[in-house]
N, CA, C and O atoms as a GROMACS GRO file, in nm:
protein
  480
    1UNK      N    1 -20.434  -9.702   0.521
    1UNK     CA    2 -20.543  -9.796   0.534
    1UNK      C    3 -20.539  -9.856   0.674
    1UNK      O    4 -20.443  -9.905   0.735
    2UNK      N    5 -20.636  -9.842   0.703
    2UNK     CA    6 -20.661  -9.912   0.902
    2UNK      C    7 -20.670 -10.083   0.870
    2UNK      O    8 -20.686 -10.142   0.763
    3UNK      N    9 -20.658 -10.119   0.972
    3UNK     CA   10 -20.635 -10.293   0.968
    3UNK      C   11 -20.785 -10.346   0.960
    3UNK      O   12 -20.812 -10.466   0.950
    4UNK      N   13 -20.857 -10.269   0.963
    4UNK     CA   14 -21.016 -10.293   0.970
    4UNK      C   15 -21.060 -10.327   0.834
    4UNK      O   16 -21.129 -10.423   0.800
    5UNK      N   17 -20.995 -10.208   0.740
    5UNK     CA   18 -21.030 -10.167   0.582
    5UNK      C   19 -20.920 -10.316   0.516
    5UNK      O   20 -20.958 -10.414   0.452
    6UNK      N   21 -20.805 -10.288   0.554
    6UNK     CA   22 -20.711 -10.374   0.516
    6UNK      C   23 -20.784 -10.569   0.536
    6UNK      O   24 -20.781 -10.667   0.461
    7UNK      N   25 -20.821 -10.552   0.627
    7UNK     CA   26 -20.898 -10.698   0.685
    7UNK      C   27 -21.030 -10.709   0.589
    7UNK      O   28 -21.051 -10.822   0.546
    8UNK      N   29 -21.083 -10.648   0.566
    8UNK     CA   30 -21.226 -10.629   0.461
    8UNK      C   31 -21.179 -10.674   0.309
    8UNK      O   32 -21.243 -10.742   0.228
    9UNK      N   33 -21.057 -10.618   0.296
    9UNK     CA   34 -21.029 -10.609   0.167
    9UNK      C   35 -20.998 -10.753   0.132
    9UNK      O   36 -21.066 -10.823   0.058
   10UNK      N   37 -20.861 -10.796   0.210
   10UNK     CA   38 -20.840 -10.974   0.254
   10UNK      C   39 -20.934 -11.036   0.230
   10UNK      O   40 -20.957 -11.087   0.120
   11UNK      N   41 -20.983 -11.041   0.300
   11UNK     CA   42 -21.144 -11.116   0.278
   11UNK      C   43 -21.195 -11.146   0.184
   11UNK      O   44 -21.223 -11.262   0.154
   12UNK      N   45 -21.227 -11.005   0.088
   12UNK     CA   46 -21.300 -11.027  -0.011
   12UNK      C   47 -21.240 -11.045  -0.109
   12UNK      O   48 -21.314 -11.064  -0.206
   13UNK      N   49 -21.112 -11.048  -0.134
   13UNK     CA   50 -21.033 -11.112  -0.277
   13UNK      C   51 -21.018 -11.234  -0.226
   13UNK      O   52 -21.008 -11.324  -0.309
   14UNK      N   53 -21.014 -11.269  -0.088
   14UNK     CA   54 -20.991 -11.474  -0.061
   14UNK      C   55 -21.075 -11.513  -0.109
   14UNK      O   56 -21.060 -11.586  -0.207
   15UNK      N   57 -21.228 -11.476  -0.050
   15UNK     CA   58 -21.355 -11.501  -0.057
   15UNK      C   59 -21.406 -11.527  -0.236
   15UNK      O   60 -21.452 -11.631  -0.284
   16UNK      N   61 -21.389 -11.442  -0.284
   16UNK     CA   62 -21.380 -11.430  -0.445
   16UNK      C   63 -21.250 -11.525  -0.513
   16UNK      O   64 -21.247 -11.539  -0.636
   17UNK      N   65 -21.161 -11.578  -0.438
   17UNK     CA   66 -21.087 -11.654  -0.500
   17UNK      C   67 -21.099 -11.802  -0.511
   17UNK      O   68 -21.071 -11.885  -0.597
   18UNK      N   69 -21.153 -11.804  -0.382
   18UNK     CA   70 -21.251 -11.974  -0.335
   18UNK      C   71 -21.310 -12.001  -0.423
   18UNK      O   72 -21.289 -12.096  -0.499
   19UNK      N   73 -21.437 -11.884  -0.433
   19UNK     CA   74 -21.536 -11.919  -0.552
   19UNK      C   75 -21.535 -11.912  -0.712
   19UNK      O   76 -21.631 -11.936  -0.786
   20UNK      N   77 -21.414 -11.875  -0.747
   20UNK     CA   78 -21.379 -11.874  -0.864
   20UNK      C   79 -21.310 -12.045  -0.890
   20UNK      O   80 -21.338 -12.121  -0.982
   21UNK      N   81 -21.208 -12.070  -0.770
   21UNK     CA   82 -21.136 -12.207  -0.771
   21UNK      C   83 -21.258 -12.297  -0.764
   21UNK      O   84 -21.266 -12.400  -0.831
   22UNK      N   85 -21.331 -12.264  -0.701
   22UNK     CA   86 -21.470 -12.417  -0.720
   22UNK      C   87 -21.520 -12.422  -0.862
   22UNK      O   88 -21.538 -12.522  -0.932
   23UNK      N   89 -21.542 -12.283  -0.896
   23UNK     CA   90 -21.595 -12.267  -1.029
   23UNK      C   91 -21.538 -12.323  -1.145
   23UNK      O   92 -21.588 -12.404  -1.223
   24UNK      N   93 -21.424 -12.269  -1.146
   24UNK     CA   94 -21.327 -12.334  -1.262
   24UNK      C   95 -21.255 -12.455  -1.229
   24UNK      O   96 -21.185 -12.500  -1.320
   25UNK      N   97 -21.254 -12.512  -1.130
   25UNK     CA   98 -21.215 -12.623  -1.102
   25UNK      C   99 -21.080 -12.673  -1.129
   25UNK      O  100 -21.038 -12.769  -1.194
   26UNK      N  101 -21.010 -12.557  -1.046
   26UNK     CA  102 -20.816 -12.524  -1.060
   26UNK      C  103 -20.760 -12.420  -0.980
   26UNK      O  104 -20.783 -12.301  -0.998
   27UNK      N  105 -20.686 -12.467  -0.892
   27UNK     CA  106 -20.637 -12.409  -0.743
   27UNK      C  107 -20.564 -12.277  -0.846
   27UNK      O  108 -20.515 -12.213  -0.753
   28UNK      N  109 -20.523 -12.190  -0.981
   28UNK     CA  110 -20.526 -12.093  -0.986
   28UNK      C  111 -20.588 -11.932  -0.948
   28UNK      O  112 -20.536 -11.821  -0.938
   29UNK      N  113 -20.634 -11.949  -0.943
   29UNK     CA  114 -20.771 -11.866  -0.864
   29UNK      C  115 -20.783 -11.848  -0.763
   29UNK      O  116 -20.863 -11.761  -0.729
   30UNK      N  117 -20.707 -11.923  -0.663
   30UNK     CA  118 -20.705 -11.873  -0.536
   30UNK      C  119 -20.567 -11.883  -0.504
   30UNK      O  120 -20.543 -11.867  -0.384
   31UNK      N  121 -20.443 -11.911  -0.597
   31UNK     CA  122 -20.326 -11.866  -0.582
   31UNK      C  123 -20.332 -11.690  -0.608
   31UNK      O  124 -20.275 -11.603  -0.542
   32UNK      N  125 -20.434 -11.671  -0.744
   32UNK     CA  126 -20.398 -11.540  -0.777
   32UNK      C  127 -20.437 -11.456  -0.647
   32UNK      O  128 -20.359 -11.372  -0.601
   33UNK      N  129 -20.566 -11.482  -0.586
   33UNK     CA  130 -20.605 -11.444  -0.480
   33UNK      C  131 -20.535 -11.421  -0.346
   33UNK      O  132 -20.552 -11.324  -0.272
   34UNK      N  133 -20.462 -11.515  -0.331
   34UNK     CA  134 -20.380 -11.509  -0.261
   34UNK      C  135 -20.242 -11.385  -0.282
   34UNK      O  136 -20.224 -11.299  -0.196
   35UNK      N  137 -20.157 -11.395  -0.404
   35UNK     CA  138 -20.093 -11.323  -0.435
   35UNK      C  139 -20.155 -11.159  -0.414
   35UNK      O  140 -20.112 -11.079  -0.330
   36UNK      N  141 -20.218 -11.144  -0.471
   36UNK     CA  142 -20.332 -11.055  -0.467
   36UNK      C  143 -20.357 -11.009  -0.306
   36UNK      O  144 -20.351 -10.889  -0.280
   37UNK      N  145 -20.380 -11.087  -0.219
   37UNK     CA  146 -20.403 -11.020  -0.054
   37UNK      C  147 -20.247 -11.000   0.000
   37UNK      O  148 -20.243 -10.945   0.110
   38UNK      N  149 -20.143 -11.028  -0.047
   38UNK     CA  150 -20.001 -11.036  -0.020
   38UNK      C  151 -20.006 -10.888  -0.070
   38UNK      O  152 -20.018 -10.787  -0.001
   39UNK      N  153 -19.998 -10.894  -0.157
   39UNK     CA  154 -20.055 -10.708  -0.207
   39UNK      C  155 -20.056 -10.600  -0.093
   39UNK      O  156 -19.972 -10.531  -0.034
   40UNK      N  157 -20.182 -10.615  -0.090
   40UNK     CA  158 -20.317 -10.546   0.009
   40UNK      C  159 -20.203 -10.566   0.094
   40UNK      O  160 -20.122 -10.479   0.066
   41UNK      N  161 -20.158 -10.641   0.186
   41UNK     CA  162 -20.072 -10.624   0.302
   41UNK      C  163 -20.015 -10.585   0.294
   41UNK      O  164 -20.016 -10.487   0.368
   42UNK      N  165 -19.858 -10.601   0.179
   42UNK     CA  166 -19.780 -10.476   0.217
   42UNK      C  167 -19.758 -10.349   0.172
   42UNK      O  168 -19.659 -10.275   0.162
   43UNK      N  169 -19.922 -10.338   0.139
   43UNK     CA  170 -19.945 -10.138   0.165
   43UNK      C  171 -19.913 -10.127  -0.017
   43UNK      O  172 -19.849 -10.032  -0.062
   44UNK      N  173 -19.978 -10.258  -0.122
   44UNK     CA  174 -20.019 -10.221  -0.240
   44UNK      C  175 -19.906 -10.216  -0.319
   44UNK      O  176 -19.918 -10.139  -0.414
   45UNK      N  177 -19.754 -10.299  -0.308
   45UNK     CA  178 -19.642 -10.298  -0.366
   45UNK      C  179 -19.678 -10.439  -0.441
   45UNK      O  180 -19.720 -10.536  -0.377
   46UNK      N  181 -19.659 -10.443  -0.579
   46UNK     CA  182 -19.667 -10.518  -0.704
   46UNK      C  183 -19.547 -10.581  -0.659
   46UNK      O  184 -19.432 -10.540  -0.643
   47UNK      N  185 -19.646 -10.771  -0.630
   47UNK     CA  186 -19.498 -10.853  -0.688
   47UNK      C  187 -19.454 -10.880  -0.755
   47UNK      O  188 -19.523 -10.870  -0.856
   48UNK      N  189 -19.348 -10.923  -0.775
   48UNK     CA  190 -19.268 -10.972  -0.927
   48UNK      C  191 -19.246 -11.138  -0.938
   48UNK      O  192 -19.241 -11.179  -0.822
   49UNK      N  193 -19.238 -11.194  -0.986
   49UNK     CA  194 -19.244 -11.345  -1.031
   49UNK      C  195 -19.172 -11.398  -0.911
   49UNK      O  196 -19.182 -11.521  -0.909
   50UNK      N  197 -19.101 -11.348  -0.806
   50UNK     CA  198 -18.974 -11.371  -0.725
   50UNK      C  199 -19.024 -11.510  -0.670
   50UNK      O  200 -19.100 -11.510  -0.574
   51UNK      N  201 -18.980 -11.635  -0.733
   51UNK     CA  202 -19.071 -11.757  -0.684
   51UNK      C  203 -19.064 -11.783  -0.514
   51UNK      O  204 -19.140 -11.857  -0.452
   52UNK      N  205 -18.947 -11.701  -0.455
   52UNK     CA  206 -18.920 -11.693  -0.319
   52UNK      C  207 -19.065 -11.674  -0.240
   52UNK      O  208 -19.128 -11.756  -0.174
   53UNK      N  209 -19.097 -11.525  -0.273
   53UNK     CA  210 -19.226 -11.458  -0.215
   53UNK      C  211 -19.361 -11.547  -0.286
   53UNK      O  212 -19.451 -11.576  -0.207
   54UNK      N  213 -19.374 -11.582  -0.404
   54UNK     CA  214 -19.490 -11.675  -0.450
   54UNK      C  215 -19.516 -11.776  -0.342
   54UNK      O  216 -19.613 -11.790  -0.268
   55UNK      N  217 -19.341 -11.879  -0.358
   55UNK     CA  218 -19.368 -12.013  -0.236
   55UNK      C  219 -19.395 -11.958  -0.109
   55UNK      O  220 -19.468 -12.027  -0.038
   56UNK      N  221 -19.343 -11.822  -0.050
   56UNK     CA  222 -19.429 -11.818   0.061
   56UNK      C  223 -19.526 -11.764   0.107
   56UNK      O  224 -19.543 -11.743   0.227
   57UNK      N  225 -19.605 -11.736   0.017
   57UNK     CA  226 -19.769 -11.681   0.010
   57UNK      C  227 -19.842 -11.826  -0.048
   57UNK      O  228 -19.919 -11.886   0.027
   58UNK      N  229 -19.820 -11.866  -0.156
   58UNK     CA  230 -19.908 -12.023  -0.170
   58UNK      C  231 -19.850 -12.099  -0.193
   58UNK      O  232 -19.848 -12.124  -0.313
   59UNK      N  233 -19.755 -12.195  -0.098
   59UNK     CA  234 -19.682 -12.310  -0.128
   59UNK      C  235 -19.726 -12.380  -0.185
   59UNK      O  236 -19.841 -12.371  -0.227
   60UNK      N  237 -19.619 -12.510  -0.214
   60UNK     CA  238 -19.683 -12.649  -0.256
   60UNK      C  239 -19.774 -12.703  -0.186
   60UNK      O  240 -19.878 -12.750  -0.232
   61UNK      N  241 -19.734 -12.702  -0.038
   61UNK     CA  242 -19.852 -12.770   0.067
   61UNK      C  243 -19.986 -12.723   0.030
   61UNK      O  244 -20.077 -12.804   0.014
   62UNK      N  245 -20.006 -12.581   0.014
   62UNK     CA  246 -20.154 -12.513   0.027
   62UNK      C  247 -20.151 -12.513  -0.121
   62UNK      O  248 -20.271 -12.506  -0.147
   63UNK      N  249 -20.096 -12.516  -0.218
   63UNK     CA  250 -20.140 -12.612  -0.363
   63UNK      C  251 -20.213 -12.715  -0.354
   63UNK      O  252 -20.331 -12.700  -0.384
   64UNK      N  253 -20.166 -12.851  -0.309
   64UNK     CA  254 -20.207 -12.939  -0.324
   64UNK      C  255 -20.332 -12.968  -0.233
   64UNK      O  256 -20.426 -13.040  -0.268
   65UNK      N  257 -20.322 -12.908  -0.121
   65UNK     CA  258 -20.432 -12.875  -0.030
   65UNK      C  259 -20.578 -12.841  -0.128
   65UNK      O  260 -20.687 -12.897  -0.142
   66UNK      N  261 -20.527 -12.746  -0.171
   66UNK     CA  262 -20.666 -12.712  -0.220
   66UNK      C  263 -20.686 -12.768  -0.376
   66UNK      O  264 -20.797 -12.763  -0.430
   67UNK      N  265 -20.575 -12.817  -0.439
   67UNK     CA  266 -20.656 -12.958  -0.558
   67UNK      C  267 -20.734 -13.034  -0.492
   67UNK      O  268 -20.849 -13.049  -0.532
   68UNK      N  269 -20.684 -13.104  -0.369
   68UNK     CA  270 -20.722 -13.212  -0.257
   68UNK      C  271 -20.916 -13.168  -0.260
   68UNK      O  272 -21.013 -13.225  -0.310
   69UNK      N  273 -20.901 -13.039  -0.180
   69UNK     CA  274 -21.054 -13.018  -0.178
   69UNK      C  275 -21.138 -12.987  -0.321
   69UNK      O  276 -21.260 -13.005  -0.318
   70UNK      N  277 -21.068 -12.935  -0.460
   70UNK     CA  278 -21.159 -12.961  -0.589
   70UNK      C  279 -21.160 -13.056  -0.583
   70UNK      O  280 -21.271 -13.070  -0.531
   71UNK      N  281 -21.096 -13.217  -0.604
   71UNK     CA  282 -21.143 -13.357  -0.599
   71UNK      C  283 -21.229 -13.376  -0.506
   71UNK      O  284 -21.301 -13.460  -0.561
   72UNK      N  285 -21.291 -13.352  -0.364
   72UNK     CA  286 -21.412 -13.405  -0.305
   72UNK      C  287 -21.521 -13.255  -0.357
   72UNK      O  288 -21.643 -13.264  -0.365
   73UNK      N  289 -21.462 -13.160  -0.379
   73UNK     CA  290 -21.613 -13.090  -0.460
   73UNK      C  291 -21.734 -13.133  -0.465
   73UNK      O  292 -21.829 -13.092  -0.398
   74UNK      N  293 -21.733 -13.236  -0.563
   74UNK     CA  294 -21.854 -13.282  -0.655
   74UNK      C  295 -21.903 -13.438  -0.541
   74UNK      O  296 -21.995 -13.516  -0.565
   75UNK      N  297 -21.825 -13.443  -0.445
   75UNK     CA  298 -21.859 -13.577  -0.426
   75UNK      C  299 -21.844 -13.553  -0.236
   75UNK      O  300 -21.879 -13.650  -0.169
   76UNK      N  301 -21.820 -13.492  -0.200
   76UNK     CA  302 -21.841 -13.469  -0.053
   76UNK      C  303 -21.824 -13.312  -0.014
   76UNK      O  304 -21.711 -13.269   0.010
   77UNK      N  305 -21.942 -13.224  -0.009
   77UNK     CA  306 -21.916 -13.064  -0.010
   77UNK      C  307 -21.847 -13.049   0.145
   77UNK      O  308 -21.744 -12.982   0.142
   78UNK      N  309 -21.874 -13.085   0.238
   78UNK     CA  310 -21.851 -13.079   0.358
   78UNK      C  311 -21.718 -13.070   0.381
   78UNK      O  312 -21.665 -12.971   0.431
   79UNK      N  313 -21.635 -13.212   0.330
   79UNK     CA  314 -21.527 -13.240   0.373
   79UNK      C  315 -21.403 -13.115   0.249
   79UNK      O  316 -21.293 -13.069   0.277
   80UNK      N  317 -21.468 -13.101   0.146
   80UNK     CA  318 -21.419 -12.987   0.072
   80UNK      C  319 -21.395 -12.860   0.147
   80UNK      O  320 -21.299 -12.785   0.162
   81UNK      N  321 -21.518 -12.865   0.190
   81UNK     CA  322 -21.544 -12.728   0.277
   81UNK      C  323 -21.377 -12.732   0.397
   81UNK      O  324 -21.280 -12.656   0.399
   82UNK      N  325 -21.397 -12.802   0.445
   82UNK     CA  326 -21.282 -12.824   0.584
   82UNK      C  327 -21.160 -12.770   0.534
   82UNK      O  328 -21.096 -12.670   0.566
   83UNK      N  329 -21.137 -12.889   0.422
   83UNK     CA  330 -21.000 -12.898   0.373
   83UNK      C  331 -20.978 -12.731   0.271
   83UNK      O  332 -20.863 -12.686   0.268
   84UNK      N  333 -21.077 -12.662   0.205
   84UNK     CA  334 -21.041 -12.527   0.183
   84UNK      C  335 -21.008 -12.450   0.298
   84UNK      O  336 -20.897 -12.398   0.289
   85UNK      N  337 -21.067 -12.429   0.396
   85UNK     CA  338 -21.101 -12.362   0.535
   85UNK      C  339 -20.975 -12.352   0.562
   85UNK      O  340 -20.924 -12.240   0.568
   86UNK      N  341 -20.879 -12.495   0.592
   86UNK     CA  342 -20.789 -12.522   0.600
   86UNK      C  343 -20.608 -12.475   0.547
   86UNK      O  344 -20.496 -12.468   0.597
   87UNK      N  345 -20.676 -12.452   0.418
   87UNK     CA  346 -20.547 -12.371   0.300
   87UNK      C  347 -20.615 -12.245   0.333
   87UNK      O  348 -20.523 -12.164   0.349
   88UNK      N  349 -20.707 -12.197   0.348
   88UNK     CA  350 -20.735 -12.061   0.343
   88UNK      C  351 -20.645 -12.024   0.529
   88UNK      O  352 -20.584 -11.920   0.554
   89UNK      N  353 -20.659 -12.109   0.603
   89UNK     CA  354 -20.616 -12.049   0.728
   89UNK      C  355 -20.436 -12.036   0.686
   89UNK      O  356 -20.348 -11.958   0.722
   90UNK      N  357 -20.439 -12.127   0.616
   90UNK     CA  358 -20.244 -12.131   0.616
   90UNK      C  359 -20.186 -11.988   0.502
   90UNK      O  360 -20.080 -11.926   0.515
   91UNK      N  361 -20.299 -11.965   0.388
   91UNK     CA  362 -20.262 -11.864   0.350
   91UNK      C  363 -20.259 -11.730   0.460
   91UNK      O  364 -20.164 -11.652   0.452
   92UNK      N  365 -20.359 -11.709   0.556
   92UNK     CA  366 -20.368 -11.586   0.680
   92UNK      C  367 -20.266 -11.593   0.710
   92UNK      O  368 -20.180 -11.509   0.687
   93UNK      N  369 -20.250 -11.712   0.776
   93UNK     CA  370 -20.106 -11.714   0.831
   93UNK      C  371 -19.969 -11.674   0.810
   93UNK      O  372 -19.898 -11.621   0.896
   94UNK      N  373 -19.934 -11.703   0.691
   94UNK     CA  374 -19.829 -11.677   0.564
   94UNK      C  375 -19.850 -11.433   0.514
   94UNK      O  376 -19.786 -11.334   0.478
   95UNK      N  377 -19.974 -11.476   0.551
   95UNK     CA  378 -19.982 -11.306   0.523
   95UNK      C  379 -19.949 -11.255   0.677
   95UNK      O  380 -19.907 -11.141   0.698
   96UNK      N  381 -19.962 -11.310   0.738
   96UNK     CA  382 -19.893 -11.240   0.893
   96UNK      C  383 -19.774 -11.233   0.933
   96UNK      O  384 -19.726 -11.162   1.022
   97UNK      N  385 -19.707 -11.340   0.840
   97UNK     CA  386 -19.545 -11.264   0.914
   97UNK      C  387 -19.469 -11.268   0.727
   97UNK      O  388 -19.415 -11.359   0.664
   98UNK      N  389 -19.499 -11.117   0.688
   98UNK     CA  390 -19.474 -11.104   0.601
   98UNK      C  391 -19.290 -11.041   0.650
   98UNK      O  392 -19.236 -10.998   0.752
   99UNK      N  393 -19.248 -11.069   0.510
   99UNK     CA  394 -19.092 -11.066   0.534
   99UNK      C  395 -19.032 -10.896   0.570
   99UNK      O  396 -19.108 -10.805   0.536
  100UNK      N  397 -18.950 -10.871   0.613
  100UNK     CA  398 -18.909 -10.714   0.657
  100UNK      C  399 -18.914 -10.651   0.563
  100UNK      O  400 -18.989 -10.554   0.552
  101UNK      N  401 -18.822 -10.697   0.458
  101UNK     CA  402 -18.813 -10.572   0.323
  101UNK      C  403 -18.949 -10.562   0.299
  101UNK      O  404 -18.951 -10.444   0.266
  102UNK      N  405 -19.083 -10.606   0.289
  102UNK     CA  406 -19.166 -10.571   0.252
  102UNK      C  407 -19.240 -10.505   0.348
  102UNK      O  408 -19.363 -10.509   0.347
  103UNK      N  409 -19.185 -10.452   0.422
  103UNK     CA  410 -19.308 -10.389   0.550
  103UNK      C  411 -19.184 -10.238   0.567
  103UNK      O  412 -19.219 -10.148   0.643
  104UNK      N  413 -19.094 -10.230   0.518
  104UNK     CA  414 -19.061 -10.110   0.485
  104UNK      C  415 -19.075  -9.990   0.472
  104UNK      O  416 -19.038  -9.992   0.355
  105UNK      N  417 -19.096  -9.889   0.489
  105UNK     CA  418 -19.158  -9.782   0.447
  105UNK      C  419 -19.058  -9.599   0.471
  105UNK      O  420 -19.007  -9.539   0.566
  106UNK      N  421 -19.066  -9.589   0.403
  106UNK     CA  422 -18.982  -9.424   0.442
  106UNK      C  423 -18.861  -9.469   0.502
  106UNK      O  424 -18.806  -9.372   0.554
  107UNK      N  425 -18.790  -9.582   0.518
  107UNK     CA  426 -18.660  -9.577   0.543
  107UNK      C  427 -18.704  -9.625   0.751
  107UNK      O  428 -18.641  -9.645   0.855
  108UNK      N  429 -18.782  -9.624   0.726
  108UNK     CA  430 -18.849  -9.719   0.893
  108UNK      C  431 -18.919  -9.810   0.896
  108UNK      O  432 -19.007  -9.809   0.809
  109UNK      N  433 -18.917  -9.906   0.974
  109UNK     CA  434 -18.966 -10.034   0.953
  109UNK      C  435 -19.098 -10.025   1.057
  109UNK      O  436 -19.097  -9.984   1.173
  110UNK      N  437 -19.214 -10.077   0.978
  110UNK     CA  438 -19.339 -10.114   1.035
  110UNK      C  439 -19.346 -10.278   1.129
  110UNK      O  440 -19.280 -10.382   1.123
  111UNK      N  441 -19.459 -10.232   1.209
  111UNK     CA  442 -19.508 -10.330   1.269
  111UNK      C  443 -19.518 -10.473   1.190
  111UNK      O  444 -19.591 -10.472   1.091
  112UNK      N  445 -19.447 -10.606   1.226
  112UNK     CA  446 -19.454 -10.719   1.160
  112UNK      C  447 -19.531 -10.767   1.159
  112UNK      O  448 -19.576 -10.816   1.055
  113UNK      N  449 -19.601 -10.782   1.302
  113UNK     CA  450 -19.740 -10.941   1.357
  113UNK      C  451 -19.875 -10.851   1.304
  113UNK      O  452 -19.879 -10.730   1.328
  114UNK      N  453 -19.941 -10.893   1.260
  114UNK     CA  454 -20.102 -10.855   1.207
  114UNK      C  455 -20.169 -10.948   1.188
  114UNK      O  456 -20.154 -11.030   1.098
  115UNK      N  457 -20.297 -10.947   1.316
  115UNK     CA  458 -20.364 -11.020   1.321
  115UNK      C  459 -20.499 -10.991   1.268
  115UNK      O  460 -20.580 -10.907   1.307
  116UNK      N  461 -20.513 -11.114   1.131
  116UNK     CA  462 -20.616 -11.086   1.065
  116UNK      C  463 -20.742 -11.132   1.090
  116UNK      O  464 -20.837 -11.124   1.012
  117UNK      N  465 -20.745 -11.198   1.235
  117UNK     CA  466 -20.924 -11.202   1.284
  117UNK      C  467 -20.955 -11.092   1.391
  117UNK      O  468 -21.073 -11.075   1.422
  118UNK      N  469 -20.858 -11.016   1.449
  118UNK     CA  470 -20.920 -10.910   1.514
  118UNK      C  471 -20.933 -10.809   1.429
  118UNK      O  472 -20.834 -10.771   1.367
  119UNK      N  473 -21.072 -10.742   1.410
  119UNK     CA  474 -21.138 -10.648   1.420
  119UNK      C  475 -21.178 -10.549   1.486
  119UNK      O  476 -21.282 -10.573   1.548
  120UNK      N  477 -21.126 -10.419   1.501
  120UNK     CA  478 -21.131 -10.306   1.592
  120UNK      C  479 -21.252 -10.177   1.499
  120UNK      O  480 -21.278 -10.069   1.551
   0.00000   0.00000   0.00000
């Protein structure tokens, strides 16, 4: 998968995870989402409960972050808006320096840094 396809894909399970968390009104949904683009990055290997790799794909910080923005939801869309924007940038981030064992492959180690706003 090219970083182009890989970047598309990101996107659209975050994108679909936002709008499910507004919907149902519970930062699950864009944890799964999250877990879920952790995936997609390292080349489609199923995680396991390992709360290690969970906390560092959606911490507590970007938990509470995004309860923070369902409470102004209904009562300031704007400032919701920011404060998702916000957990959504820290999840990118967290998918860019994914840990070694998971970037593994054939007994050689892949490229670490992947930057998920360039588009080629």
């Amino acid at each position: 998968m090219t970083e182009g396809q890989m970047t598309d894909q990101i996107a659209a399970v975050l994108s679909e995870g936002i709008r499910a968390t507004i919907q149902d009104k519970a930062p699950d949904a864009f944890r799964d989402a999250a877990i879920e683009a952790y995936r997609i990055r390292t080349g489609g290997r199923a995680l396991s409960e390992d709360d290690a790799i969970i906390n560092h794909v959606f911490p507590s910080d970007v938990q509470q972050t995004v309860a923070l923005g369902l409470t102004l939801a209904d009562s300031d869309k704007e400032k919701a808006s920011v404060i998702l924007k916000g957990a959504t940038t820290s999840v990118l981030g967290r998918l860019s320096a994914v840990p070694a064992e998971h970037l593994q492959k054939d007994g050689r180690e892949r490229r670490r840094g992947w930057r998920f706003w360039r588009k080629e």
